[in-house]
N, CA, C and O atoms as a GROMACS GRO file, in nm:
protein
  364
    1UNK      N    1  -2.822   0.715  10.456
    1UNK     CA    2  -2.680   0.695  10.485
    1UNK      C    3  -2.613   0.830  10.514
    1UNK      O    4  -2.528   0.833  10.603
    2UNK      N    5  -2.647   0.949  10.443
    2UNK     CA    6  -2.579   1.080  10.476
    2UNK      C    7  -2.621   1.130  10.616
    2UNK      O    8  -2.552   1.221  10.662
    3UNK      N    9  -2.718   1.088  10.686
    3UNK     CA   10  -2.761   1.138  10.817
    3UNK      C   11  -2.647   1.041  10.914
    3UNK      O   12  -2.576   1.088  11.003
    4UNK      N   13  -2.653   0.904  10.874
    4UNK     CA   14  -2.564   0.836  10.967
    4UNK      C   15  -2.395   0.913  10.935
    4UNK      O   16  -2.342   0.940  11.043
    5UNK      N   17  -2.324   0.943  10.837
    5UNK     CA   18  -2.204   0.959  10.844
    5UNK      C   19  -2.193   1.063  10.888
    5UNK      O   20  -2.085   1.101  10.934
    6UNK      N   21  -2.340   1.166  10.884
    6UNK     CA   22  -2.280   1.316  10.922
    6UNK      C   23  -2.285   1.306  11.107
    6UNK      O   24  -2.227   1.392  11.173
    7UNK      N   25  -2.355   1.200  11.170
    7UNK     CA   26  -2.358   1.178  11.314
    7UNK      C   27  -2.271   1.123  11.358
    7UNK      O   28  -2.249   1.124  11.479
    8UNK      N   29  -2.178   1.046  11.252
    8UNK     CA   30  -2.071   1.002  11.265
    8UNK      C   31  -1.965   1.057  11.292
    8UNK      O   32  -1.878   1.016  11.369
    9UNK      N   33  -1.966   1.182  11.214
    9UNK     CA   34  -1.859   1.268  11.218
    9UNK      C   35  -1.880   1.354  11.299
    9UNK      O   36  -1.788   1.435  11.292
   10UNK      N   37  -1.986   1.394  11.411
   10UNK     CA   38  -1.982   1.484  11.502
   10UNK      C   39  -1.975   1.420  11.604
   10UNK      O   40  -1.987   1.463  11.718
   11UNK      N   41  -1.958   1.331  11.576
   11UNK     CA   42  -1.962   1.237  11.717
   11UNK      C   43  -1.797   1.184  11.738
   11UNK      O   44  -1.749   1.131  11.838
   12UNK      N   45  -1.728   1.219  11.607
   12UNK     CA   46  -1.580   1.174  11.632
   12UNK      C   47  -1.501   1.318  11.634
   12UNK      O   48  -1.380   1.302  11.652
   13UNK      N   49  -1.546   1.472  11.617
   13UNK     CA   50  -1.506   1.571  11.676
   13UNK      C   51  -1.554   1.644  11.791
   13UNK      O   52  -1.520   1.753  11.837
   14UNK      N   53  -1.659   1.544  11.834
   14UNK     CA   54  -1.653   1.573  11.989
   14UNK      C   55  -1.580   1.506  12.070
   14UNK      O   56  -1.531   1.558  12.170
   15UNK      N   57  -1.567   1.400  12.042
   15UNK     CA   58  -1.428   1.328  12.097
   15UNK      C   59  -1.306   1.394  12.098
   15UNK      O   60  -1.249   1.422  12.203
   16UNK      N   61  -1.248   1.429  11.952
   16UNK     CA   62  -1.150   1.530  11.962
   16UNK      C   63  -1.142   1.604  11.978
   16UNK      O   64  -1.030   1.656  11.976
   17UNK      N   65  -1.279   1.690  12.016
   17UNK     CA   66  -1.239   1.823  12.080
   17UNK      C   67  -1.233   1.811  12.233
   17UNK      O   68  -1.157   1.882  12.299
   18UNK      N   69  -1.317   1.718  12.289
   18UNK     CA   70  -1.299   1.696  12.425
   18UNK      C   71  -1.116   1.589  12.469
   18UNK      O   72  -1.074   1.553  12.579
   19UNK      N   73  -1.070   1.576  12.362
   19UNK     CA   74  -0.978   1.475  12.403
   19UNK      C   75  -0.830   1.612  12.397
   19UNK      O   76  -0.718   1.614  12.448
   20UNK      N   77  -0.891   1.687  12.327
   20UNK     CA   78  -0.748   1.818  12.348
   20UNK      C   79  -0.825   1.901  12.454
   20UNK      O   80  -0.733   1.956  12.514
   21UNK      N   81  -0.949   1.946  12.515
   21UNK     CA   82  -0.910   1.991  12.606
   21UNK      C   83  -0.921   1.943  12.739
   21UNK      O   84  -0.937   2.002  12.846
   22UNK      N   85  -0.907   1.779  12.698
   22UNK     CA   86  -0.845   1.715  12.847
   22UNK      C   87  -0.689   1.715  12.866
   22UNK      O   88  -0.643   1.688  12.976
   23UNK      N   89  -0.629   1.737  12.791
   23UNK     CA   90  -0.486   1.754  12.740
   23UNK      C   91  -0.442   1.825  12.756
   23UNK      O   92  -0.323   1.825  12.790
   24UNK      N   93  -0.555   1.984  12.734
   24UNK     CA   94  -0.496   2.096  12.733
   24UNK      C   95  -0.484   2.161  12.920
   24UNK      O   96  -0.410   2.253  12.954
   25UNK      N   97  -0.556   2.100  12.991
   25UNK     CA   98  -0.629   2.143  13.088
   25UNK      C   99  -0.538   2.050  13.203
   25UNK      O  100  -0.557   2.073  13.323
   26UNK      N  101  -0.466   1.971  13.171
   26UNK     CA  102  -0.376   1.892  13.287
   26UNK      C  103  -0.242   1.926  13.196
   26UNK      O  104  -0.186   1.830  13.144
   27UNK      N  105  -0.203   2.024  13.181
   27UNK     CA  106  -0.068   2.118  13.152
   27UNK      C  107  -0.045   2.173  13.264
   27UNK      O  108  -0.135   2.238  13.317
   28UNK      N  109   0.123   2.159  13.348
   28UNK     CA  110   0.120   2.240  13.449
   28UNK      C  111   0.152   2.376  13.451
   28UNK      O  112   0.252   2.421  13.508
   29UNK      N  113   0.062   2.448  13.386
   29UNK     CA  114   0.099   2.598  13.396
   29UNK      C  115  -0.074   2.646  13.481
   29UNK      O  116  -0.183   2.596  13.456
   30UNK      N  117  -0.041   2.756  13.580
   30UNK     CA  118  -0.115   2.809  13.647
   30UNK      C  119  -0.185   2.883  13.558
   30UNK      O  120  -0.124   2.964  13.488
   31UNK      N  121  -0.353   2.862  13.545
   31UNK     CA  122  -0.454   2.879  13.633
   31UNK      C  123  -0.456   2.702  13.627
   31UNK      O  124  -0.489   2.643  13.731
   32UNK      N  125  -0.427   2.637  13.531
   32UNK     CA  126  -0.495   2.534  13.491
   32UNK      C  127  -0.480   2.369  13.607
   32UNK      O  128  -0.405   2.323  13.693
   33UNK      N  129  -0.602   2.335  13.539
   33UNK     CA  130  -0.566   2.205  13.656
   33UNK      C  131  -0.435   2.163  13.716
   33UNK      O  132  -0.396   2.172  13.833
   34UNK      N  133  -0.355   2.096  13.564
   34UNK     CA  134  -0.219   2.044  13.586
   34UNK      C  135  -0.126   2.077  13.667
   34UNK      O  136  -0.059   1.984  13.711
   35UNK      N  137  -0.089   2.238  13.718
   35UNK     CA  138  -0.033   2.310  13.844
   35UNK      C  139  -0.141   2.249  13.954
   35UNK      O  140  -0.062   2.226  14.046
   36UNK      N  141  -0.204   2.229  13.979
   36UNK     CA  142  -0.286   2.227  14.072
   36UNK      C  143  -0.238   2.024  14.146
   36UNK      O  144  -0.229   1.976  14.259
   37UNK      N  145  -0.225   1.983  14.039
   37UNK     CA  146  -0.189   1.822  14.025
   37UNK      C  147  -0.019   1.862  14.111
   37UNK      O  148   0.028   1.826  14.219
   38UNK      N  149   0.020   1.927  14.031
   38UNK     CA  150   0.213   1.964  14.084
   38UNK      C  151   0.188   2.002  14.180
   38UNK      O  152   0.230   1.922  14.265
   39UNK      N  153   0.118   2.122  14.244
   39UNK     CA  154   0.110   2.158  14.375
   39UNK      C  155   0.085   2.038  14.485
   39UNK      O  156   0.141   2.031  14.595
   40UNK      N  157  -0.020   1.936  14.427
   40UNK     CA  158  -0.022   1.825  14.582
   40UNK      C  159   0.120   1.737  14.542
   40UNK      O  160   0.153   1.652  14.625
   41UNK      N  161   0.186   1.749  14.448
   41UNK     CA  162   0.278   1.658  14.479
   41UNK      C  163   0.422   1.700  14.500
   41UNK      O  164   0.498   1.605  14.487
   42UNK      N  165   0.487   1.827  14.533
   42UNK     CA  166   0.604   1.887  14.551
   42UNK      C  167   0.584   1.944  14.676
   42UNK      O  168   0.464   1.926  14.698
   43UNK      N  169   0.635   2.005  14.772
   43UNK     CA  170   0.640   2.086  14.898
   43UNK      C  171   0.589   2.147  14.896
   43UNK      O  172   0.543   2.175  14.786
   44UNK      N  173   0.539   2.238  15.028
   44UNK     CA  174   0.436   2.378  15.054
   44UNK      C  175   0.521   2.424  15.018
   44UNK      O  176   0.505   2.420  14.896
   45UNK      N  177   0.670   2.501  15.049
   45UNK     CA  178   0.768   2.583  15.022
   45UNK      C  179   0.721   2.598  14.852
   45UNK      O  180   0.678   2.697  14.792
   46UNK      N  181   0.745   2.475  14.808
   46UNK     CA  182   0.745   2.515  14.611
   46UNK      C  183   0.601   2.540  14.591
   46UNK      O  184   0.578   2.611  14.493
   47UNK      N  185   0.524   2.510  14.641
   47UNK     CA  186   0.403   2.519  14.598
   47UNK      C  187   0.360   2.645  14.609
   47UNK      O  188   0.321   2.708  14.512
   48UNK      N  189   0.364   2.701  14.748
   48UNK     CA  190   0.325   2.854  14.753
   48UNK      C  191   0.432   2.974  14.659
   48UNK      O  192   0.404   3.092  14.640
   49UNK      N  193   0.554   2.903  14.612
   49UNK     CA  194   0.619   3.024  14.560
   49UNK      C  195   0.501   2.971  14.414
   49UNK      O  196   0.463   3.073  14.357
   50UNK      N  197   0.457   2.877  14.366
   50UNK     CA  198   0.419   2.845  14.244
   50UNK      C  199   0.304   2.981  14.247
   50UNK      O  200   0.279   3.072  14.168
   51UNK      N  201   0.253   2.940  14.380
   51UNK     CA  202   0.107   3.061  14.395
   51UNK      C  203   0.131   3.161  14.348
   51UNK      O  204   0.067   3.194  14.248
   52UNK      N  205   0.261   3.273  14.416
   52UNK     CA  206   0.303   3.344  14.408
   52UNK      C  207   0.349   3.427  14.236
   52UNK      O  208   0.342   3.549  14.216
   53UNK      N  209   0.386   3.343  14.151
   53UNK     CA  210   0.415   3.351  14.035
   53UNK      C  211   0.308   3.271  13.969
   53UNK      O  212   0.357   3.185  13.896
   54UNK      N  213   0.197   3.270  13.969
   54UNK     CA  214   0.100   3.229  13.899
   54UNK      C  215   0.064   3.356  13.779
   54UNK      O  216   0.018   3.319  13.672
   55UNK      N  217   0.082   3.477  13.798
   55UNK     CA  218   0.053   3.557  13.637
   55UNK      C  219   0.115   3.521  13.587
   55UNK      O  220   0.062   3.506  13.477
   56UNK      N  221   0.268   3.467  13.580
   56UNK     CA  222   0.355   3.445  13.493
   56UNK      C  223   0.312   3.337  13.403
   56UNK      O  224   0.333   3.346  13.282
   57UNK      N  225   0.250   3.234  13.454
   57UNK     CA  226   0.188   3.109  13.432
   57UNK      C  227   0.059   3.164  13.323
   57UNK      O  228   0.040   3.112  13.213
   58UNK      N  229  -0.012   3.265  13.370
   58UNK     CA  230  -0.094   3.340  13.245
   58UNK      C  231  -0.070   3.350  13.170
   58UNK      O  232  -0.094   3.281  13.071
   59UNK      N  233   0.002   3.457  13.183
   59UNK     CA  234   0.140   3.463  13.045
   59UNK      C  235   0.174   3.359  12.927
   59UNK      O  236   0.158   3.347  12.806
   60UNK      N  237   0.213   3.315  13.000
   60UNK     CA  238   0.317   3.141  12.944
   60UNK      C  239   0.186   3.087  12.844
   60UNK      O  240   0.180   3.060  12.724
   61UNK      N  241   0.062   3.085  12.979
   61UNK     CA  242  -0.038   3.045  12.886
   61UNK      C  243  -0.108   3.144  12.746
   61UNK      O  244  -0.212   3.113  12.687
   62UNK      N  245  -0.067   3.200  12.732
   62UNK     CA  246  -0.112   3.324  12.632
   62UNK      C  247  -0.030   3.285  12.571
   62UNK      O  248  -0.066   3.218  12.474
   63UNK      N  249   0.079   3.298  12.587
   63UNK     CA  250   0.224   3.274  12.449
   63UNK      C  251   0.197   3.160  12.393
   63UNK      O  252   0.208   3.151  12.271
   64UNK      N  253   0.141   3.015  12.492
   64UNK     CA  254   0.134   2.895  12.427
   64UNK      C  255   0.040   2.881  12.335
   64UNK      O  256   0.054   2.814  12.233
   65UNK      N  257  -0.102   2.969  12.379
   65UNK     CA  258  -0.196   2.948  12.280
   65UNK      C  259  -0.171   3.036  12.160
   65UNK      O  260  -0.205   3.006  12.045
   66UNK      N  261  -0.102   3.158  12.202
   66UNK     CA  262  -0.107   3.192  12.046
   66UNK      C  263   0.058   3.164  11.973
   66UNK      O  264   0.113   3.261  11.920
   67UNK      N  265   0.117   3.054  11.974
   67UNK     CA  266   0.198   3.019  11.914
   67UNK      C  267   0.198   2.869  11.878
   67UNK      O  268   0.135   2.776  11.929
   68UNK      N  269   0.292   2.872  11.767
   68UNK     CA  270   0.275   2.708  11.686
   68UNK      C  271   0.330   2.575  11.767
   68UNK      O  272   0.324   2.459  11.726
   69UNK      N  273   0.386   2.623  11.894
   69UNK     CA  274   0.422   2.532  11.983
   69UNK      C  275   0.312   2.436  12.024
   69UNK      O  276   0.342   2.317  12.039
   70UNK      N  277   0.204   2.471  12.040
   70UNK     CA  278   0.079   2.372  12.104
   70UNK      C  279   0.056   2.305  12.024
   70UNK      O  280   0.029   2.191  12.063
   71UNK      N  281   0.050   2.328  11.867
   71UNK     CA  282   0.052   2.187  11.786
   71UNK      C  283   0.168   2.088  11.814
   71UNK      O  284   0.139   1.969  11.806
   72UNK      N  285   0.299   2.121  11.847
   72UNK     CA  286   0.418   2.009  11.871
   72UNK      C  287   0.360   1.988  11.978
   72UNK      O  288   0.365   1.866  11.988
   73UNK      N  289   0.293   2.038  12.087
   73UNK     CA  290   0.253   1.968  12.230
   73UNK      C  291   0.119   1.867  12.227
   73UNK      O  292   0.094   1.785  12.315
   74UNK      N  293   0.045   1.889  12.119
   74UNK     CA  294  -0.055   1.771  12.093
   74UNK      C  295  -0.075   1.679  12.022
   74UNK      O  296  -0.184   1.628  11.993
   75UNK      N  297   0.084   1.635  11.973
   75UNK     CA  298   0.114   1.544  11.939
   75UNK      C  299   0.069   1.418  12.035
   75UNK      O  300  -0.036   1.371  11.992
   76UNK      N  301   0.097   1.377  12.105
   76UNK     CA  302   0.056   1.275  12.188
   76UNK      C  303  -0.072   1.244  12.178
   76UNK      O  304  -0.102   1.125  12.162
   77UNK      N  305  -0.200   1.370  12.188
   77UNK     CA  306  -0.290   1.379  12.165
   77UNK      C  307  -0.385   1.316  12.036
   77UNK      O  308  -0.492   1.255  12.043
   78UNK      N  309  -0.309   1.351  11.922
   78UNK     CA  310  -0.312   1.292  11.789
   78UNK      C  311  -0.310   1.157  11.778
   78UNK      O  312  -0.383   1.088  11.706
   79UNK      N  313  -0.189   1.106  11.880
   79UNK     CA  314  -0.170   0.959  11.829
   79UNK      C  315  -0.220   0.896  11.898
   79UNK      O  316  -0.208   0.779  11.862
   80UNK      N  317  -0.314   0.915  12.047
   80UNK     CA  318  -0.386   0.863  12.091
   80UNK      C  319  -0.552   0.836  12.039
   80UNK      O  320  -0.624   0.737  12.047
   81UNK      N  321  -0.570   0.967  11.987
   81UNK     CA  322  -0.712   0.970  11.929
   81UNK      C  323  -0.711   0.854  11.788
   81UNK      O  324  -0.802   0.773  11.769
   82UNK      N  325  -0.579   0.868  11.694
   82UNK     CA  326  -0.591   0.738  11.624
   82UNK      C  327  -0.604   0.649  11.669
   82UNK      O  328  -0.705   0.585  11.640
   83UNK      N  329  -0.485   0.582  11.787
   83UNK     CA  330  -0.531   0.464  11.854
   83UNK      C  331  -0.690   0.417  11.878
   83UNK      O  332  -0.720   0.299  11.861
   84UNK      N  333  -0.783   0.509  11.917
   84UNK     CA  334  -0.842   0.462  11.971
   84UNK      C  335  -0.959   0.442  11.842
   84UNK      O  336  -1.035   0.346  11.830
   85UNK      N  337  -0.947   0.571  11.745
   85UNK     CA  338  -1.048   0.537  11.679
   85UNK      C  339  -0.987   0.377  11.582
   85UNK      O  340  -1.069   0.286  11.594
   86UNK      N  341  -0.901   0.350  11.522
   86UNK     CA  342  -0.864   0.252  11.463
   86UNK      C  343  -0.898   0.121  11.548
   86UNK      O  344  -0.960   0.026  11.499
   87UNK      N  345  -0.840   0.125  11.713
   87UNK     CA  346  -0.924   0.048  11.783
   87UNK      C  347  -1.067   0.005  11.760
   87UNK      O  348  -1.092  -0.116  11.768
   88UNK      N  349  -1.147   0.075  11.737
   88UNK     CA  350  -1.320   0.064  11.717
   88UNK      C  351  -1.326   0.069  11.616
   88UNK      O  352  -1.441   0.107  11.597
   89UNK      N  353  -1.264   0.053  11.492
   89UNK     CA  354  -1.297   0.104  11.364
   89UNK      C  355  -1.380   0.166  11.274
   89UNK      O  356  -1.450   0.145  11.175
   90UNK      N  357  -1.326   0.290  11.382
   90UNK     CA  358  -1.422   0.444  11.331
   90UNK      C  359  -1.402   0.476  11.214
   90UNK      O  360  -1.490   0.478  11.127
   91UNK      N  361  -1.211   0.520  11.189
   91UNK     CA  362  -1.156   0.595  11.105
   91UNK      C  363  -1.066   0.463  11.032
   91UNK      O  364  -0.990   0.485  10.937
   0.00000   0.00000   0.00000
């Protein structure tokens, strides 16, 4: 039984680790996908100034990861991963 719960449990933080950085990775700040999503859907005009100011977007992303803000931003994240495990009755 300890071999099944411990496969259990790596098998439900690979989920959550892959489920924040699908989350984390369609954020629209430049380099990351999510700008890339905004760029096909706003104008060339906005899009190329987006290009243009993309270190800033580095930046932004540096401040976000090292501050306590990204936990209030993966909230959504949280309450989806319950959903789903309670769905299957993982957790």
């Amino acid at each position: 039984i300890g071999m099944k719960n411990a496969a259990l449990e790596m098998l439900v933080m690979a989920v959550q680790l892959n489920a924040y950085l699908a989350f984390f990775n369609i954020l629209p700040i430049p380099p990351l996908d999510g700008s890339h999503i905004i760029k096909g859907l706003v104008g060339e005009k906005l899009a190329s100034a987006m290009d243009r100011n993309q270190s800033f977007g580095e930046i932004l992303l540096l401040v976000l990861i090292f501050s306590p803000l990204i936990s209030y931003l993966s909230i959504p994240v949280q309450i989806f991963i319950s959903f789903l495990f309670s769905s299957f009755g993982v957790i």
